[in-house]
N, C-alpha and C positions, 0 to 999 in steps of 0.2 A: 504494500500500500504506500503509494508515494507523498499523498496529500495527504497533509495532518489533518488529523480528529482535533477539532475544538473543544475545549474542555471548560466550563465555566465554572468556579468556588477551586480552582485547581489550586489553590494555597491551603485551603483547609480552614474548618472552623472550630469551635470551642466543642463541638458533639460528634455527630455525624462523619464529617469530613469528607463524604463521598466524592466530592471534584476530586480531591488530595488521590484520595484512593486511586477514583479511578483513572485518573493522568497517570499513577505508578504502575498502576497494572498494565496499560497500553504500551511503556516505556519497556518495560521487562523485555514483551516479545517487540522490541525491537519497532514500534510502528511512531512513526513520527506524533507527536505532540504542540500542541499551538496552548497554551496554560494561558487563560483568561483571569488576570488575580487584579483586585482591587486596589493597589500597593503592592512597590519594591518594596521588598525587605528581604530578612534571612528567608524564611519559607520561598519566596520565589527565587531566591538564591540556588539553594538546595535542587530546586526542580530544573531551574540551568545546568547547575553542573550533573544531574543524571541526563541530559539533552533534550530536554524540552525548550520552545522556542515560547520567550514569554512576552506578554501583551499586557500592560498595564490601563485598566478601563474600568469604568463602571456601567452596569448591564439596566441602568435608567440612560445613558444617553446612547443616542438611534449614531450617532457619527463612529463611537466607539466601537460599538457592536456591529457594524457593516464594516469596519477597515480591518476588525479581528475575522470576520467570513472570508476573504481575501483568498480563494484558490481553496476552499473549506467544501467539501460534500457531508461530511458528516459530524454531529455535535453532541454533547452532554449538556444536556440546561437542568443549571438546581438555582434556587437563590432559599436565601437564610428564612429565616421565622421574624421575620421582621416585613415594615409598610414597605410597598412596593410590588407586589409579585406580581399582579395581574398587569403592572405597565410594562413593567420589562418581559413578561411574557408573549405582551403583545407585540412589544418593541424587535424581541427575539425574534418572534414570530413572522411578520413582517420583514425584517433583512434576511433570514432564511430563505424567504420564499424568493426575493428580487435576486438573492445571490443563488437559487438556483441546488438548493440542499437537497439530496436524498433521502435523509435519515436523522431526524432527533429524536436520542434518546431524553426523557422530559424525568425526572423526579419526582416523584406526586405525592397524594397522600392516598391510603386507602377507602375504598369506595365501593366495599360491597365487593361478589364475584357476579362473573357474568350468570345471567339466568336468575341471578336473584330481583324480584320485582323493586328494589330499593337501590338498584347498582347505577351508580351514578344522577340519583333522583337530586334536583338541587333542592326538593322538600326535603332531605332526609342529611344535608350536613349536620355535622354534631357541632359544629363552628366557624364563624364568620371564615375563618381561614385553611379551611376545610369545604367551604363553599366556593374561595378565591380559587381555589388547587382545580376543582370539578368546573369551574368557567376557563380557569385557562386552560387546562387538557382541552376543551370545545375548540377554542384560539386555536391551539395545535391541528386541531382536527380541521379546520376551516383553511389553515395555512396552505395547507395539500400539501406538505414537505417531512414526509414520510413518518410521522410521529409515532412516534412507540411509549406508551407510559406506562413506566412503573411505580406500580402504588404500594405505598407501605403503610402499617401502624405504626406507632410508636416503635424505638429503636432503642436495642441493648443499652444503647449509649447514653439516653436518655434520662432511661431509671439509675444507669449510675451516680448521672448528676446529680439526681433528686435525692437520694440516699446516702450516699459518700461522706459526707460530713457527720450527720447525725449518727449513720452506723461506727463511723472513725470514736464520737466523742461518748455515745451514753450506747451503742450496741442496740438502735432500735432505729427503725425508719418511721417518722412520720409523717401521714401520708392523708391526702382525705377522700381515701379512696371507699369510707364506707364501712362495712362489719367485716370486709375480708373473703365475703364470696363472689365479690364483681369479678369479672373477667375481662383482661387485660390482653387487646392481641400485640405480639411484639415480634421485631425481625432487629436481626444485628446489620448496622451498616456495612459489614464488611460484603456480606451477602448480596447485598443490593448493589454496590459497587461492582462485584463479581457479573453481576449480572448483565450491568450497563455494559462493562467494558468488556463481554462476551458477543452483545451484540452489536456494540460500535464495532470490533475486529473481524467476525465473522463476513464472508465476500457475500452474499447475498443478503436476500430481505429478510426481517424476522416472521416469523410463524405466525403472531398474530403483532396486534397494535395497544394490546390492554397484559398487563403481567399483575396480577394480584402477589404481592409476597409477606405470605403469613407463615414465618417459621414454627411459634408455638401459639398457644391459646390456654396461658396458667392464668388460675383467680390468684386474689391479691395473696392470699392466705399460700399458695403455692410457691408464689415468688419468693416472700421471707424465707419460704424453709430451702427453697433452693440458693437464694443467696447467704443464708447459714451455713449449708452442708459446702459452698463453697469457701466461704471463709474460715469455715471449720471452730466454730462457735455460735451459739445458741443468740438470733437476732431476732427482737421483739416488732411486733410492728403496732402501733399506734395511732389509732384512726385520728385526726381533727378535723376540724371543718373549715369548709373554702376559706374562708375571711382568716383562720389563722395561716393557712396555707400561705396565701398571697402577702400577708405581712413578713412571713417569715425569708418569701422568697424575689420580695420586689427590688431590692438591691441590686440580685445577679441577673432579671431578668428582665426585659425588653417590655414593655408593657402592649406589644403587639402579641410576642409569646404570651404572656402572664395571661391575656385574654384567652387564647385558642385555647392554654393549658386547662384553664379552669373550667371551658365551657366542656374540652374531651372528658374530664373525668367527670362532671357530673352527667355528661351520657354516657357513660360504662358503667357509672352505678345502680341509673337507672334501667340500664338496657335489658333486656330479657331474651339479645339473640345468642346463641351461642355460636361463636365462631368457630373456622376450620380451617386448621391450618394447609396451605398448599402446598402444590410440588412441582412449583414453578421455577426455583432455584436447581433443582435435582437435574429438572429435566434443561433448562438453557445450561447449565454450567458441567454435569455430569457429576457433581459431589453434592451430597448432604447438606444441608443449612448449618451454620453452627447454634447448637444448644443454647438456651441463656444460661445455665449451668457453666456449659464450659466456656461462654463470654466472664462471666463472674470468677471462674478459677482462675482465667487468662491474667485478668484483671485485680485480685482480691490484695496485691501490696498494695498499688495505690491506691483501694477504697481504703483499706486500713491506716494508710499514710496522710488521709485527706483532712485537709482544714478547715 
């Protein structure tokens, strides 16, 4: 493949990382890189010297984002948990389409599997930015430039952040997730990654245009005792409620996040669907999803070490 994959978030963020990832993974086998990052710094340093070709820009202005498509067929669009998505999506969307793209792979959020009468219903986001995800996937699809979206839930990464500390200082996560029997669907970034950068490299089209990636489907009550048995002592977990949640966590958190956050878990405590996890990772990548289990052992120095 001679023409670089555009990769946008290719510096990495505070959770997820997906761009990061999957810039590193296209690099491996050898296929050119164009890293989309919002700021020089070390991080786009690091991705120069594994030879990626970097583009400093931000994915709100339309001049940036056409002069990084430059000789581009194919792309990874993520943008962060924060205001913006649906402009740059469109913004995306749009020089994609002028520049003549074959294939973006898009980040999304979860939405249901196909066949389910609620999958991708815009009555049925669980939050404003859960509705933004389900309008820009449309964008995509309006674009005509080959859109592939993969939807996730929540990510390993995620509930580390939310717990990490609290388990580090008193051994208990608090959480206001409820009594403990809600059901929590969750996939590790590294998977989604895996995925993206499976189907940006592969020479043909993908098999389909929608990837649901649900690696497990634990109630809350599950989660603690697997991120015990990971860290190999006994972690309590402690329901509060929204209002102490959001006090406890508006410091580290974006008040676009803090929004979606608060409105996803009070529809998973209310929900009464049970989810199922897919095999949609197995089958584009050829390996297993990774466990949250073994994201958690992966991980369990520095939730122990956190502050």
């Amino acid at each position: 493949m001679s023409q670089p994959i555009l990769v946008t978030g290719a510096a990495g963020g505070s959770q997820g990382s997906t761009g990061r990832l999957v810039a590193d993974l296209l690099l491996k086998q050898e296929i050119p890189v164009r890293a989309f990052v919002h700021k020089l710094d070390a991080r786009s340093g690091e991705l120069r010297q594994q030879g990626a070709e970097i583009v400093a820009g931000d994915l709100l202005d339309p001049a940036a984002v056409q002069a990084a498509m430059k000789d581009v067929k194919r792309a990874y669009f993520t943008y962060p948990v924060a205001g913006g998505l649906l402009e740059a999506a469109a913004i995306f969307a749009a020089s994609a389409r002028d520049a003549g793209l074959e294939l973006v792979v898009n980040n999304s959020q979860f939405q249901g599997v196909p066949g389910d009468p609620a999958f991708r219903d815009l009555r049925h986001a669980p939050s404003f930015r859960n509705l933004q995800h389900r309008l820009a996937d449309r964008i995509f699809d309006w674009a005509q430039v080959g859109a592939v979206h993969i939807q996730a839930p929540p990510y390993y990464e995620n509930v580390r952040a939310l717990v990490s500390r609290s388990v580090a200082e008193h051994q208990a996560a608090f959480l206001p997730w409820g009594d403990g029997r809600a059901v929590i669907p969750l996939a590790g970034a590294e998977d989604v990654a895996r995925v993206a950068a499976t189907l940006l490299a592969q020479s043909g089209r993908p098999g389909q245009n929608v990837y649901p990636l649900v690696s497990e489907t634990p109630s809350v009550g599950e989660i603690v005792e697997a991120l015990g048995r990971a860290m190999g002592r006994s972690i309590r977990y402690v329901p509060i409620s929204d209002e102490q949640w959001a006090q406890a966590v508006k410091e580290r958190i974006n008040p676009h996040a803090l929004d979606h956050l608060s409105h996803l878990w009070q529809f998973f405590r209310k929900s009464e669907q049970r989810y199922q996890a897919t095999d949609a990772v197995r089958v584009v990548t050829g390996r297993n999803p990774q466990t949250f289990e073994e994201f958690f052992r992966a991980n369990a120095k520095s939730i122990a070490g956190a502050q």
